[in-house]
N, C-alpha and C positions, 0 to 999 in steps of 0.2 A: 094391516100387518099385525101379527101376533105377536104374542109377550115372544115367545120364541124365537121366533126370526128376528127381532130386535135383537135380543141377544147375540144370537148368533151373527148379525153382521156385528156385532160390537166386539167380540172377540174375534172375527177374523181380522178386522182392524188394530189391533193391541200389534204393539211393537213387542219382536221376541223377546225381551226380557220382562216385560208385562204378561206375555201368554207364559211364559213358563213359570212365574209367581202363579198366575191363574191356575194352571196344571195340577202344579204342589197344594193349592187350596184344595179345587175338587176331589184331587183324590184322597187326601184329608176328608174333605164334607160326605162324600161318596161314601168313603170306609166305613165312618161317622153312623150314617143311615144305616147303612150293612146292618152293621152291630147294632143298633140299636131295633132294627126290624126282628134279625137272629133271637135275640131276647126275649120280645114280646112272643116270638112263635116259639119259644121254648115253654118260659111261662103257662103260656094257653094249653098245653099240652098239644100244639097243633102238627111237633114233629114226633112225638109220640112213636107211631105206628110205624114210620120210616126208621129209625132207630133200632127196634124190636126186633123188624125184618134183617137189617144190616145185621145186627149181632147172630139172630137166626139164620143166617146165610153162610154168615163166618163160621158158627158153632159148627156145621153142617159141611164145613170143607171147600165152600164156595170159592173162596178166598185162599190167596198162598198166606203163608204164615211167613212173616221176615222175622 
């Protein structure tokens, strides 16, 4: 059995009020990683080029103006 499936039979096992404590972490810890991945790919110049095009798509009409 895998680190994984360990897990996961252990939070199918958590009583609701332990899985929704659970819940509230991940999606904390989850957020967490987001933003700290976002970052480093900013950083890196790794969304660079995606950025560039969006504003250049916008410039160009692509996009409704709100």
């Amino acid at each position: 059995m895998t680190n994984i499936q360990k897990i996961e039979n252990e939070i199918r096992e958590l009583p609701p009020q332990e899985l929704a404590e659970f819940r509230a972490w991940f999606e904390n810890f989850d957020a967490d990683q987001w933003d700290s991945q976002f970052e480093q790919d900013t950083k890196s110049g790794k969304l660079d080029a995606i950025a560039k095009k969006a504003i250049t798509d916008f410039n160009d009409g692509k996009f409704k103006k709100i």
